[in-house]
N, CA, C and O of each residue as an XYZ file, in Angstrom:
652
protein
N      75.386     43.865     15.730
C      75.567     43.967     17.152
C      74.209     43.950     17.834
O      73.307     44.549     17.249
N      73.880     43.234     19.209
C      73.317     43.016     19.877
C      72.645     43.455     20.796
O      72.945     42.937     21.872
N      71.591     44.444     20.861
C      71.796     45.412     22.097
C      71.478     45.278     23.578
O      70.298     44.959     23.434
N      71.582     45.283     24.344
C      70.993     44.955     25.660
C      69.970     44.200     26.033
O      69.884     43.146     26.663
N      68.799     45.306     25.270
C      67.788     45.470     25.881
C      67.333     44.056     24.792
O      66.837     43.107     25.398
N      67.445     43.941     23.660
C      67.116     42.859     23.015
C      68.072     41.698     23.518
O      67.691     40.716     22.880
N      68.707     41.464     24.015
C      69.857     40.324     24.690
C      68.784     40.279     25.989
O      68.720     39.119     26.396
N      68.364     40.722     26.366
C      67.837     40.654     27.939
C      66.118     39.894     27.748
O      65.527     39.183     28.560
N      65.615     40.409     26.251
C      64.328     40.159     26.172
C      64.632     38.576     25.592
O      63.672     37.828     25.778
N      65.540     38.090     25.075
C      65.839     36.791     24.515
C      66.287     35.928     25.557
O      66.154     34.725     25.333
N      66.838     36.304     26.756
C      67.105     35.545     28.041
C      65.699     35.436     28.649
O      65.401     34.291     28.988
N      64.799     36.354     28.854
C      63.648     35.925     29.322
C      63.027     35.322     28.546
O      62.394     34.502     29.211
N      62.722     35.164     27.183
C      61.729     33.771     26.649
C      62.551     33.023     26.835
O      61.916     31.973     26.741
N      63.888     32.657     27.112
C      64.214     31.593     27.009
C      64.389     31.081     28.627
O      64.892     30.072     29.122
N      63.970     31.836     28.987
C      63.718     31.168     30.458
C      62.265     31.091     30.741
O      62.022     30.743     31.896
N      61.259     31.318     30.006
C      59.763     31.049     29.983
C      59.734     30.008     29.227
O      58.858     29.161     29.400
N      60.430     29.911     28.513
C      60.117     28.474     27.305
C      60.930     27.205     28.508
O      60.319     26.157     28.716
N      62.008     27.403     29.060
C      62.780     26.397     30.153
C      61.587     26.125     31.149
O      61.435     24.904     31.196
N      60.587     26.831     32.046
C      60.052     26.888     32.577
C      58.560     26.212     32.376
O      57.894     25.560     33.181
N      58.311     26.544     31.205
C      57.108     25.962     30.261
C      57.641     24.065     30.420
O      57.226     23.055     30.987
N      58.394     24.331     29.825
C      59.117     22.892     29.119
C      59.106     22.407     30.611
O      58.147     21.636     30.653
N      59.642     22.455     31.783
C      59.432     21.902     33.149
C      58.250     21.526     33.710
O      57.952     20.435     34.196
N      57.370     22.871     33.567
C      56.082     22.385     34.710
C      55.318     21.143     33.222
O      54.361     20.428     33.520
N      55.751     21.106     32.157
C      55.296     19.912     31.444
C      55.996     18.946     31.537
O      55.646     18.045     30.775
N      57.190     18.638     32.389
C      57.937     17.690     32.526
C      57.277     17.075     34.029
O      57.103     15.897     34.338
N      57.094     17.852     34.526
C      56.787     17.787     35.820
C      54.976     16.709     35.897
O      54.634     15.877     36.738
N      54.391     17.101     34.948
C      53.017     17.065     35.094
C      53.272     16.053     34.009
O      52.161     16.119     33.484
N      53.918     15.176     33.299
C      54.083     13.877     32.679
C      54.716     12.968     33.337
O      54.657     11.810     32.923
N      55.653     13.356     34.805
C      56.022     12.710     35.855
C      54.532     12.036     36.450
O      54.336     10.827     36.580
N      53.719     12.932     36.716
C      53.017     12.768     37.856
C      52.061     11.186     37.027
O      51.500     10.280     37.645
N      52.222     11.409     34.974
C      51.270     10.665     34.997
C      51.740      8.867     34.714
O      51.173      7.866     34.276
N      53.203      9.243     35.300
C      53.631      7.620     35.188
C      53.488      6.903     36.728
O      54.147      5.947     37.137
N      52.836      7.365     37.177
C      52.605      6.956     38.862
C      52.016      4.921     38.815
O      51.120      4.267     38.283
N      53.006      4.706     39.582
C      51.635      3.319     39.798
C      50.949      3.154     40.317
O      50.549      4.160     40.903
N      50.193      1.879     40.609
C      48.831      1.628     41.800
C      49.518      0.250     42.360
O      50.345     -0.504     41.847
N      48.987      0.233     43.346
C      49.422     -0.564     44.160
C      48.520     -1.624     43.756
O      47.387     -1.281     43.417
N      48.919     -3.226     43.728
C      48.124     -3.956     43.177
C      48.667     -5.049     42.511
O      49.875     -5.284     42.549
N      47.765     -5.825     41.824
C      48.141     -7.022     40.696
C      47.073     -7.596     39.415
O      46.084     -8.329     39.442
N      47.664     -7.010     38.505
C      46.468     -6.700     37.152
C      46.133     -8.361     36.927
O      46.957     -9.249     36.714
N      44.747     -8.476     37.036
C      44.425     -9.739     37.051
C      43.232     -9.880     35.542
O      42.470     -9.009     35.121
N      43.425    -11.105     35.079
C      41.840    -11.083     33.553
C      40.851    -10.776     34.572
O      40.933    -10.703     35.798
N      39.709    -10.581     33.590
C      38.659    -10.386     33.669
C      38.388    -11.709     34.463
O      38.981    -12.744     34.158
N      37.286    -11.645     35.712
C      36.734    -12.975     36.357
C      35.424    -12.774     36.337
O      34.711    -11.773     36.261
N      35.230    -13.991     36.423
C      33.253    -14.817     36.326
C      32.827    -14.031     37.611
O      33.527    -14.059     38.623
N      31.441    -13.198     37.524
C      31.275    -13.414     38.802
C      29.656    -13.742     39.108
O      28.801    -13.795     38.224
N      29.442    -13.925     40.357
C      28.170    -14.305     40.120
C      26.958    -13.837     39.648
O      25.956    -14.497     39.373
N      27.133    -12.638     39.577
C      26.318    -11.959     38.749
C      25.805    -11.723     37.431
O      24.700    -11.399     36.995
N      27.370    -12.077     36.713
C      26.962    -12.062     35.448
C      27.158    -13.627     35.325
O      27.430    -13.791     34.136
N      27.159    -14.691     35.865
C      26.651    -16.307     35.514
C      24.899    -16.067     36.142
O      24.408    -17.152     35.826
N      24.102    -15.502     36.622
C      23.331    -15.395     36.572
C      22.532    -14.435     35.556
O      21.307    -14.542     35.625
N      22.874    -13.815     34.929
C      22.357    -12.612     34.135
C      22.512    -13.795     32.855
O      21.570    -14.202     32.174
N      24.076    -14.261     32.717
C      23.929    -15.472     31.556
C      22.510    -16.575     31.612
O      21.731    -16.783     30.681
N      22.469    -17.153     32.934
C      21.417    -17.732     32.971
C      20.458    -17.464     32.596
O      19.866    -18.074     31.706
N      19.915    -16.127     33.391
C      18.946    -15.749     32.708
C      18.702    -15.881     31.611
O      17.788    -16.649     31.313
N      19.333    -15.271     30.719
C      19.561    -14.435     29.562
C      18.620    -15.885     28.642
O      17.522    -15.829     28.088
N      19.457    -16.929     28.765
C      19.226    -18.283     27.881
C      17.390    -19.092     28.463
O      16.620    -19.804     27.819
N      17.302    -18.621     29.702
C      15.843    -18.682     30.607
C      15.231    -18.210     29.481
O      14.951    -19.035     28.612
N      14.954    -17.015     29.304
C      14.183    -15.403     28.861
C      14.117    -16.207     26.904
O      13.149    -16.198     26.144
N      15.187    -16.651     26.712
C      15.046    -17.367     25.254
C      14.168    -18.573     25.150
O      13.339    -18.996     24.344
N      14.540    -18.850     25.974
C      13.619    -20.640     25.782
C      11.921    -20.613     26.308
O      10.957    -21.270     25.914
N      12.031    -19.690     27.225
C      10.325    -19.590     27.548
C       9.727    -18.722     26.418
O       8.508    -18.555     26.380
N      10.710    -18.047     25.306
C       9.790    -17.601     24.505
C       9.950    -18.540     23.227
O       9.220    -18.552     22.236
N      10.513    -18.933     23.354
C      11.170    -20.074     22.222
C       9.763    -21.168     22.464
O       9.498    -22.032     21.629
N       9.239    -21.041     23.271
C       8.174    -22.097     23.946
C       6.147    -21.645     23.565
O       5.078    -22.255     23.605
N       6.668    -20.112     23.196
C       5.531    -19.947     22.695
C       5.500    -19.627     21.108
O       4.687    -18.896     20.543
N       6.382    -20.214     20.621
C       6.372    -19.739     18.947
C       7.990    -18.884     18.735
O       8.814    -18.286     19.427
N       7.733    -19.373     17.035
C       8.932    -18.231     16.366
C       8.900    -17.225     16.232
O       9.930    -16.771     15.732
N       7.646    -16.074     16.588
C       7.292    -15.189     16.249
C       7.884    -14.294     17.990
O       8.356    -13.157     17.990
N       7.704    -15.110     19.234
C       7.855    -14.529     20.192
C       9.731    -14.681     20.281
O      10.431    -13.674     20.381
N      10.268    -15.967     20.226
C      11.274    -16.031     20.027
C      12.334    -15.185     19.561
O      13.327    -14.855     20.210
N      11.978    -14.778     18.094
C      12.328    -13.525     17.318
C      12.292    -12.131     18.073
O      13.150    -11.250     18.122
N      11.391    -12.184     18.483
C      11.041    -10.873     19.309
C      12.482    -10.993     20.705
O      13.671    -10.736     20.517
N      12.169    -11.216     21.338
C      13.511    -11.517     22.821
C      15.075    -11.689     22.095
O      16.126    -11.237     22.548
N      14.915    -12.379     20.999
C      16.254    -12.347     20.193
C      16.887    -10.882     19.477
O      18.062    -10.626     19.217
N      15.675    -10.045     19.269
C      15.746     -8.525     18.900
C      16.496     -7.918     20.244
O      17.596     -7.433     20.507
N      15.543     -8.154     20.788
C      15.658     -7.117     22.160
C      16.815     -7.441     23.131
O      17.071     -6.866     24.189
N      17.416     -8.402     22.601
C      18.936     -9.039     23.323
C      19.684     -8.920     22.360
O      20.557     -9.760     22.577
N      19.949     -8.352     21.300
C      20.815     -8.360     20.457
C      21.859     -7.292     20.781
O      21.521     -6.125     20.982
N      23.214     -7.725     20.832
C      23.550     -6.916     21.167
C      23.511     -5.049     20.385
O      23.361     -4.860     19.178
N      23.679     -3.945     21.390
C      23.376     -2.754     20.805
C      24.697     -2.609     19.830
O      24.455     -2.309     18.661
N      25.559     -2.725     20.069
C      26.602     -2.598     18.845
C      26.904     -3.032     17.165
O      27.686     -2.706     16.272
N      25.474     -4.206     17.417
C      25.202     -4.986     16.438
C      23.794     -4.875     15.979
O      23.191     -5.945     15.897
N      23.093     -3.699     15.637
C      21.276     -3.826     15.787
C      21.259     -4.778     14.243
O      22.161     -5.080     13.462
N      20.371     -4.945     14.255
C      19.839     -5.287     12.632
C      20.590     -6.851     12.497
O      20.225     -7.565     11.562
N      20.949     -7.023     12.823
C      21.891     -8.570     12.608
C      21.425     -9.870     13.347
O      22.071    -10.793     13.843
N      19.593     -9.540     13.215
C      18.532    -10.514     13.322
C      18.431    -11.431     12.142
O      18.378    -11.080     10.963
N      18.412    -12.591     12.589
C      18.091    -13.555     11.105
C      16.547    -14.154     11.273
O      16.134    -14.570     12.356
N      15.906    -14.144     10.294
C      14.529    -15.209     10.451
C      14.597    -16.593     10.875
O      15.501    -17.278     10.396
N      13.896    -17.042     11.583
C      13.889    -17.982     12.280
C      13.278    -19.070     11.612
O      13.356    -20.204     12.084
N      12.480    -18.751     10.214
C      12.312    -19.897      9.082
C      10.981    -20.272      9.553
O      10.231    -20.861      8.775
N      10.554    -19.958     10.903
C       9.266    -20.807     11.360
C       9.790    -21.525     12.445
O       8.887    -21.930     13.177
N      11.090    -21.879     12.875
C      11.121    -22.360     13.540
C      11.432    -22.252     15.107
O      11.374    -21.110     15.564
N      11.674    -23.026     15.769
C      12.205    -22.467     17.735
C      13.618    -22.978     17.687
O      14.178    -23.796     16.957
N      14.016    -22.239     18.694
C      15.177    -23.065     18.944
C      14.929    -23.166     21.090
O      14.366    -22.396     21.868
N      15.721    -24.573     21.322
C      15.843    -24.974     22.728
C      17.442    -24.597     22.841
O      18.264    -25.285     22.237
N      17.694    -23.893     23.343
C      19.647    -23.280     23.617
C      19.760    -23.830     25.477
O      19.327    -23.216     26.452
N      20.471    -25.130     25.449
C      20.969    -25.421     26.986
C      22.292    -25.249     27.154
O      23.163    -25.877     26.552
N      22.495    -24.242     28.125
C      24.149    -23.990     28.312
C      24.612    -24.471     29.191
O      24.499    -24.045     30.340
N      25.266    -25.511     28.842
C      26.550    -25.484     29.990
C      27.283    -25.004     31.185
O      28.472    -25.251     31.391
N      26.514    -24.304     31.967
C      27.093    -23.827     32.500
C      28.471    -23.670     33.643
O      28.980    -22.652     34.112
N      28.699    -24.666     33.782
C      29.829    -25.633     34.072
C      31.103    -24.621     33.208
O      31.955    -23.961     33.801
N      30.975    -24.703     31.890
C      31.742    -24.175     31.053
C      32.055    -22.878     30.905
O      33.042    -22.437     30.316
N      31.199    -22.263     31.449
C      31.029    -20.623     31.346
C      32.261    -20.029     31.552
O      32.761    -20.134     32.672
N      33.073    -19.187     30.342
C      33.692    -18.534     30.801
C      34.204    -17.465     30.055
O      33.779    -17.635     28.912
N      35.102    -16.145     30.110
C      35.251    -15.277     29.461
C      35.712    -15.166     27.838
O      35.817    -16.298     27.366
N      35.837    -14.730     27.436
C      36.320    -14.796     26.045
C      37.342    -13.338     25.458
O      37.338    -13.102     24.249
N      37.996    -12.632     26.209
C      38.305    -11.259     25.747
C      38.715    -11.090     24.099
O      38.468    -10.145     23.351
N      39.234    -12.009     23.896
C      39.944    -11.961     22.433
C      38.197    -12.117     21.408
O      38.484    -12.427     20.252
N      37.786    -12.081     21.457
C      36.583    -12.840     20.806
C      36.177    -12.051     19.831
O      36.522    -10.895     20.080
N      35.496    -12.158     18.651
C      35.586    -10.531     17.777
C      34.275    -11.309     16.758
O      34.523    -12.167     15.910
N      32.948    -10.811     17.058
C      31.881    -11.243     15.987
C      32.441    -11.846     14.289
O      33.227    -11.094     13.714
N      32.091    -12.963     13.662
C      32.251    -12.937     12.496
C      31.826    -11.740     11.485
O      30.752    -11.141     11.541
N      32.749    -11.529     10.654
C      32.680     -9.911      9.439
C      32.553     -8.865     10.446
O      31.755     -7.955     10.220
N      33.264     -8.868     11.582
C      33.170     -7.338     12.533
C      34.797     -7.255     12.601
O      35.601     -8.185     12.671
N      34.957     -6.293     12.572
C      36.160     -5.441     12.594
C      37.089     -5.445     14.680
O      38.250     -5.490     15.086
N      35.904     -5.380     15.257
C      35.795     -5.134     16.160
C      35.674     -5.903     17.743
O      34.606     -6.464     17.986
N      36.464     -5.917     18.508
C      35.517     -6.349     20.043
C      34.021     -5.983     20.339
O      33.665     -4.973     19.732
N      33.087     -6.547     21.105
C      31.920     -5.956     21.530
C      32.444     -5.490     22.973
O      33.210     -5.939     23.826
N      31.514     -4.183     22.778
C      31.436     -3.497     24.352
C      31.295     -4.429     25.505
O      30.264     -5.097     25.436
N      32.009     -4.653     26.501
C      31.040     -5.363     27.814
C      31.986     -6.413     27.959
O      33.035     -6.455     27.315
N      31.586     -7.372     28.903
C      32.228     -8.584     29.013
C      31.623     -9.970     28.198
O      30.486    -10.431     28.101
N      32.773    -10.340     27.735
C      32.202    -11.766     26.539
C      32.004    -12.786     26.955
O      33.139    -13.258     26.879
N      31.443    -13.495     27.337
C      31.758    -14.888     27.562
C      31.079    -16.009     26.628
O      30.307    -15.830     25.686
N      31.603    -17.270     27.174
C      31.771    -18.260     25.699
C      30.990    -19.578     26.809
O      31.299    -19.991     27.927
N      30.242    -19.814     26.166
C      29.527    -21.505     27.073
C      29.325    -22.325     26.123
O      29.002    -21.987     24.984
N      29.475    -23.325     26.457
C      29.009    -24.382     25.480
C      27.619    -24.397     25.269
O      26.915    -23.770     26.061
N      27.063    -25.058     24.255
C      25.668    -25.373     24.488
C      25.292    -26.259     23.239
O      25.955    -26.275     22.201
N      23.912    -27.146     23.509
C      23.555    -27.855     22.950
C      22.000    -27.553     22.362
O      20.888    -27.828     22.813
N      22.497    -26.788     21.019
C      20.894    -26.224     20.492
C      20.010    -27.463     19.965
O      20.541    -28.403     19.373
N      18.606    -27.403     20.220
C      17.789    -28.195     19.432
C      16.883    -27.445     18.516
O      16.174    -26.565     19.003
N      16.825    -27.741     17.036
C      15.705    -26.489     16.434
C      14.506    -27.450     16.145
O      14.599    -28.568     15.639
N      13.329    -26.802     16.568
C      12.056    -27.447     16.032
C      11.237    -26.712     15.105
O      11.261    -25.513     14.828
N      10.514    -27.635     14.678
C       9.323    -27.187     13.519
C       7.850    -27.511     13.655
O       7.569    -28.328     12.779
N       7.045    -27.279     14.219
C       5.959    -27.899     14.493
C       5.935    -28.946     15.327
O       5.456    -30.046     15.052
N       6.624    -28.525     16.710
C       6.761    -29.411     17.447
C       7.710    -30.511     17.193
O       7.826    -31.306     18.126
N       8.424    -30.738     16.122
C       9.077    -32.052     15.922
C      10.580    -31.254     15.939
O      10.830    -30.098     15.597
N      11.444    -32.263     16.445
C      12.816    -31.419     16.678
C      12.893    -32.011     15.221
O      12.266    -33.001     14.845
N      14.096    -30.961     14.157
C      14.862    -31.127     12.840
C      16.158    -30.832     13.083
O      17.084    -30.677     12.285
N      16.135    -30.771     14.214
C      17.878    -30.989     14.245
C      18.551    -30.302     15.848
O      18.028    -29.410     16.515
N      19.687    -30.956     16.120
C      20.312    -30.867     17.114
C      21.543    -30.836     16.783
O      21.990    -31.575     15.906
N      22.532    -29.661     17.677
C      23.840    -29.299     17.583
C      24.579    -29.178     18.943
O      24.039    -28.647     19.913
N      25.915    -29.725     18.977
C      26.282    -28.589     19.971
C      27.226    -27.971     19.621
O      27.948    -28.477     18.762
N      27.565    -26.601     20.190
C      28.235    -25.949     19.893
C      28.756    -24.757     20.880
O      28.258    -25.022     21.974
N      29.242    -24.009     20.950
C      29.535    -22.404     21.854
C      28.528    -21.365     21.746
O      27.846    -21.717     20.784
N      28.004    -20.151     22.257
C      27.898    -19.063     22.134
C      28.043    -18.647     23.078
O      27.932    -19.060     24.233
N      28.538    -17.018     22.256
C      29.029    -15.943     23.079
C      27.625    -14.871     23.151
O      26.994    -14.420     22.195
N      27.357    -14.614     24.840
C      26.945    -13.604     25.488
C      27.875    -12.611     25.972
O      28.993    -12.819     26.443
N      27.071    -11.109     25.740
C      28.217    -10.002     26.452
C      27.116     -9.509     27.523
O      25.902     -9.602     27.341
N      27.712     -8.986     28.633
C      27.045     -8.707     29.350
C      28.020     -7.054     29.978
O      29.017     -6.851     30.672
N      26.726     -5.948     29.030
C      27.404     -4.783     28.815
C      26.394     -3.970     29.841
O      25.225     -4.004     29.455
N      26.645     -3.137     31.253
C      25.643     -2.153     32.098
C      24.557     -3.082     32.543
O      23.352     -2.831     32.564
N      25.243     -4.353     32.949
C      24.250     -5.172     33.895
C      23.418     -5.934     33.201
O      22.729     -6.672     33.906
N      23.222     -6.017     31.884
C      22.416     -6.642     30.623
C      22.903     -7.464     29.818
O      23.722     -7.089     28.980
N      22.406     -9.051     29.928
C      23.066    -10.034     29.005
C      22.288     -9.419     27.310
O      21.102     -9.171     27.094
N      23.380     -9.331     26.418
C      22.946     -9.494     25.340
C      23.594    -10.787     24.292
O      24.606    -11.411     24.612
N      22.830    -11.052     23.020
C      23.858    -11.990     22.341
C      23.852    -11.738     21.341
O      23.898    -10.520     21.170
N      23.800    -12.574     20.073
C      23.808    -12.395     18.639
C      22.967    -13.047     18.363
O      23.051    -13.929     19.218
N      21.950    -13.346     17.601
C      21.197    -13.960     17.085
C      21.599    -14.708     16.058
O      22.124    -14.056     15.156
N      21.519    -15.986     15.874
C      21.450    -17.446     14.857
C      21.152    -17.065     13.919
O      20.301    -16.177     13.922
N      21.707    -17.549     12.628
C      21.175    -17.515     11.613
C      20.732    -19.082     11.019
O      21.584    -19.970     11.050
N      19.740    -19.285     10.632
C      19.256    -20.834     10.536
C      19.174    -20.949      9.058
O      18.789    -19.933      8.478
N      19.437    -21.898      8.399
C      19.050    -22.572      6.959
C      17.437    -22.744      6.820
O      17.008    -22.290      7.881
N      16.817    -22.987      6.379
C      15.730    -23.698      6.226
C      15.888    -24.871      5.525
O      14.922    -25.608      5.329
């Protein structure tokens, strides 16, 4: 048998636990709210087609004084999610002209052997590399690369070249 006073203390948790269970019903309401609006991709804007510009500028004028400076700007643009994933440049330069015509996002895009998206916004341009060796071009390609442009800063990946 049941006594009162324990019948009375089992109606009140169970009206603190009803109460509990509400103001958490209440406060998972609030977090299905919408926004007024229309979810649109990611767009080009002029800022970051100029930061791209840059970015390929800042390569080729060092690309212009040697492989040694080249290497260097290719460090320091690499992206931060990716450090160390500098390749030697063999001795040589590379000339990278982008397309810019072509410029455009890439969200799906995921580094080769990375698990992962890069931080930032991706984008994909065409371009037509030339690599030289002592002044003499050894070869010409064209092809894509992807720049991210993560806190206002184009970064990329750095080439890996054959010799």
């Amino acid at each position: 048998m049941v006594s009162g006073r324990a019948a009375s203390g089992r109606a009140a948790a169970a009206l603190r636990t009803v109460a509990l269970a509400s103001a958490g019903l209440a406060l998972l309401a609030g977090c299905g709210s919408s926004v007024a609006g229309t979810a649109r991709p990611l767009a080009l804007t002029d800022r970051d087609r100029a930061l791209v510009t840059d970015y390929f500028g800042k390569l080729n004028d060092a690309g212009a004084h040697g492989s040694a400076q080249q290497l260097d700007v290719l460090s320091r643009t690499q992206h931060p999610d990716f450090p160390g994933k500098t390749c030697d440049l063999a001795g040589m330069t590379l000339r990278i002209e982008p397309t810019m015509s072509t410029l455009r996002t890439d969200a799906r895009w995921v580094p080769t052997d990375q698990a992962q998206h890069p931080r930032g916004v991706v984008y994909v341009v065409a371009v037509t590399v030339s690599a030289r060796r002592d002044n003499a071009e050894v070869g010409s390609q064209i092809g894509s690369e992807h720049v991210v442009v993560l806190d206002g800063v184009a970064y990329g990946f750095a080439p890996c070249l054959s010799g």
